[in-house]
C-alpha positions in Angstrom: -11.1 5.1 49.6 -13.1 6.5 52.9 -16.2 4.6 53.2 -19.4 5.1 55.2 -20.8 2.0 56.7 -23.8 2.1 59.2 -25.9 -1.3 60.2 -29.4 -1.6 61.7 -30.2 -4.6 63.1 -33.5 -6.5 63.5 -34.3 -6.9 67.4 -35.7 -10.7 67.0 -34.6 -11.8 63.7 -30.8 -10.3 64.7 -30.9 -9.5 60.8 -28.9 -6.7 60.1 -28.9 -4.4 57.6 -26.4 -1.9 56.0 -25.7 1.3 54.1 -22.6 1.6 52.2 -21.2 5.0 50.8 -18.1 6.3 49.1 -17.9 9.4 51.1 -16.2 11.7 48.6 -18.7 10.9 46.5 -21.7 10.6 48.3 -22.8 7.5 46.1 -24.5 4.9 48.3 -25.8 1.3 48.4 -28.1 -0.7 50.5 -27.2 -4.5 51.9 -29.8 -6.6 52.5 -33.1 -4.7 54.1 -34.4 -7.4 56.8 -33.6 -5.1 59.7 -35.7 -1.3 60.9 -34.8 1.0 57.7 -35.0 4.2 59.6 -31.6 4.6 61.1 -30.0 4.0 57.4 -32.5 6.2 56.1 -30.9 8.9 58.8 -27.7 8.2 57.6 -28.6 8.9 53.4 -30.1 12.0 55.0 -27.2 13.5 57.4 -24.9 12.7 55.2 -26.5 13.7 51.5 -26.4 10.2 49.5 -27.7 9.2 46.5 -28.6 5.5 46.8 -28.6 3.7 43.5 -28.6 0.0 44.3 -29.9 -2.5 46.9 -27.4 -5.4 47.6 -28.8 -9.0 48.5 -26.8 -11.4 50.2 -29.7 -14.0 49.6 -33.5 -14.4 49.5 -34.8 -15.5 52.8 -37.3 -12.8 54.0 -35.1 -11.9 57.0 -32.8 -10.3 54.9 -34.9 -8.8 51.7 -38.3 -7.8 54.1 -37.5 -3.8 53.4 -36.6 -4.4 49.2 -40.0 -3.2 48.6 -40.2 0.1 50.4 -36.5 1.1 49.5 -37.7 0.2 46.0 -40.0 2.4 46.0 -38.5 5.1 48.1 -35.5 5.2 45.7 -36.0 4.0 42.7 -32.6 1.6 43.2 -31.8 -1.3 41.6 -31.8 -4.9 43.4 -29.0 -7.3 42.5 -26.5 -9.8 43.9 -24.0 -9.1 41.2 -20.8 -6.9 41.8 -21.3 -3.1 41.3 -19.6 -0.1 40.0 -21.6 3.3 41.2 -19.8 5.9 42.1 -16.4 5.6 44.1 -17.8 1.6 45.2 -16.5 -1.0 43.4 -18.0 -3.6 44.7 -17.0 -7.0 44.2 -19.6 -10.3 44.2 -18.4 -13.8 45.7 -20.8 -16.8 45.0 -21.2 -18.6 48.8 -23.6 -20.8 48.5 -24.4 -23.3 51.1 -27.0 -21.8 53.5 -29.4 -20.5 50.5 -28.7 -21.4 46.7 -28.1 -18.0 46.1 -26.3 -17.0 49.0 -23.0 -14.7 47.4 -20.6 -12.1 49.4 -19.9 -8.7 48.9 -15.9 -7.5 49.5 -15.3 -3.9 48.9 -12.3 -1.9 50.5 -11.4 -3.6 53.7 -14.8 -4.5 54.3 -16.3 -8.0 53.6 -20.4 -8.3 53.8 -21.0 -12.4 54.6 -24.8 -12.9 54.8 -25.7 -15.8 56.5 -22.4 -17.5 55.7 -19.7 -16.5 58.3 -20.3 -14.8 61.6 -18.3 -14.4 64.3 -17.5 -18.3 65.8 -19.8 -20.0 63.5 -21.6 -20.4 59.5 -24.6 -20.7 58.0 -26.5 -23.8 58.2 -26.9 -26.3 55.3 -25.0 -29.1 53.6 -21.5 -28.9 55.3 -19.7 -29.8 52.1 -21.6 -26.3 50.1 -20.6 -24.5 53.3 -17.3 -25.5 53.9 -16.2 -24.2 50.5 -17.9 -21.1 50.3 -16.4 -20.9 53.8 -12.4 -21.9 53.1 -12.1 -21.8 49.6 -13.8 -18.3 49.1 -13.8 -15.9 52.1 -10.6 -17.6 54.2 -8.4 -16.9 51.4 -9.1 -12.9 51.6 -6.6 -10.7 53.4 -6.9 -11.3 57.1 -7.7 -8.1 58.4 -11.2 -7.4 56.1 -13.7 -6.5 58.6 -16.1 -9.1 58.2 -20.2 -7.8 58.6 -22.5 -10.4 58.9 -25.9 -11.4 57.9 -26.9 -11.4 61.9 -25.2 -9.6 64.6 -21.7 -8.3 65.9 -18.7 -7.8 63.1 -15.7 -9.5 63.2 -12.6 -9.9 60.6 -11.2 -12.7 58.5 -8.3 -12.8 60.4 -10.2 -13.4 63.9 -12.3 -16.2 62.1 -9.2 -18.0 60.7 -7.6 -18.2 64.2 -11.0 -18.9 66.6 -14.4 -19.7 64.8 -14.5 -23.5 65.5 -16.1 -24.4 62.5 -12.5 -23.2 60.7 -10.9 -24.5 63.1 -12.0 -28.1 62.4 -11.6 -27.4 58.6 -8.0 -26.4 59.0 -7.2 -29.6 60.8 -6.3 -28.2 64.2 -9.4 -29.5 66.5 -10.8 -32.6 66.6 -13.8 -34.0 66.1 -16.2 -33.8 69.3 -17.7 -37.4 68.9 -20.4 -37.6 70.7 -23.7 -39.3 69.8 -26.8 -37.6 69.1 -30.2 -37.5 67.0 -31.3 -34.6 64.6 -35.0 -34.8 63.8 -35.1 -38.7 65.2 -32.6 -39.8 63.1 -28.7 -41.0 64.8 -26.1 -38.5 64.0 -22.3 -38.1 65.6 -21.4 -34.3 67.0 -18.5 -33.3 64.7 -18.3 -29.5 65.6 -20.3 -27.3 68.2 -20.2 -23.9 68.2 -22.2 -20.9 70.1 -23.3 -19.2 67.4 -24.5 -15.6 66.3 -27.3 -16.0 69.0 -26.0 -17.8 71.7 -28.5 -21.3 71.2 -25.5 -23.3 69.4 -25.4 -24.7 66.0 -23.4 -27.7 64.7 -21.8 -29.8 62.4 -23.5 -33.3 62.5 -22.3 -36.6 60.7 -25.6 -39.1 60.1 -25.1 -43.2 59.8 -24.7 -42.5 55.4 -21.8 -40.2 56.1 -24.0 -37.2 54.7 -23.1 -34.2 57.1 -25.3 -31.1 57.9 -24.5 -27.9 59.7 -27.7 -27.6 62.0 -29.2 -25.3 64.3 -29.4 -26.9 68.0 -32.8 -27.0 68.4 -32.8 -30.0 66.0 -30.3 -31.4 68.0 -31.3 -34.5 70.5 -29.5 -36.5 73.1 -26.4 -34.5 73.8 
């Protein structure tokens, strides 16, 4: 099945945004809307589609700001369920972890994450909800899905598997890093530190209860 994929991306947030369309068919759907609307509106355009549904990865207003307008523009359909339309079959994977709601979308060889794998690091939230959705849902796909994110640059399944240190830990290859520090004042132990989407860091913290948390760095202290 050829596919047309093209992704906007938000230039603070680093939301992105997609349009997906079987291109024999010319049957299209929108994923997530947190990012500028007009290059995906170029795209349904240039290329003739018929939008009929608008894909959310989750609910958190960097990645559902546009629902409104494309509502309105289209007349489409919102849902995080899997989708038939067209050529797409378009299958739903529950990832919770980072949002209650969070969920996946694999169709062809492509795999749309949200805000729970990107390219070295996951979402943040309770490392336990995020480490299944993580290796118990999207590591057991075929390796080579191309993997587009909630934020930023693509990668694959495969790359992820081998490199993203968050996995890495998981699989039982690196080590824990150790070191003290304090999240939000209260005493915590560095398990995992990673660069993430935006270059500030995010982590895997253990706290005195043995509770852990995947954080972002700026509620990290002490390192």
């Amino acid at each position: 099945m050829a596919l047309i994929v093209e992704r906007s991306m938000h230039p603070s947030w680093l939301s992105n945004a997609f349009v997906l369309a079987d291109e024999s068919g010319g049957t299209a759907v929108f994923i997530d809307s947190g990012a500028p609307l007009e290059p995906l509106l170029q795209v349904v355009e240039r290329e003739r589609l018929t939008p009929t549904h608008l894909l959310v990865t989750h609910g958190h207003a960097d990645h559902v700001a546009g629902n409104d307008e494309l509502v309105e523009r289209f007349g489409i359909e919102v849902t995080s369920g899997g989708v038939e339309t067209g050529g797409l079959r378009i299958q739903s994977l529950a990832t919770p972890g980072h949002s209650d709601d969070g969920v996946s979308f694999a169709v062809g060889d492509l795999c749309f994450t949200g805000d729970t794998l990107f390219r070295d690091a996951v979402g943040g939230g309770p490392a336990d909800e995020v480490r299944r959705s993580v290796m118990d849902v999207l590591m057991t796909l075929p390796h080579d899905l191309r993997v587009l994110p909630g934020h930023t640059d693509e990668t694959t399944i495969g790359r992820e598997w081998e490199e993203n240190p968050f996995v890495r830990f998981w699989r039982g290859i690196d080590a824990e890093d150790g070191r003290p520090c304090r999240v939000h004042g209260d005493d915590a132990t560095l398990v995992v530190w990673s660069p993430d989407y935006d270059g500030k860091g995010k982590a895997l913290v253990r706290f005195a209860d043995g509770a852990e948390a995947i954080v972002g760095a700026s509620r990290i202290a002490g390192l």
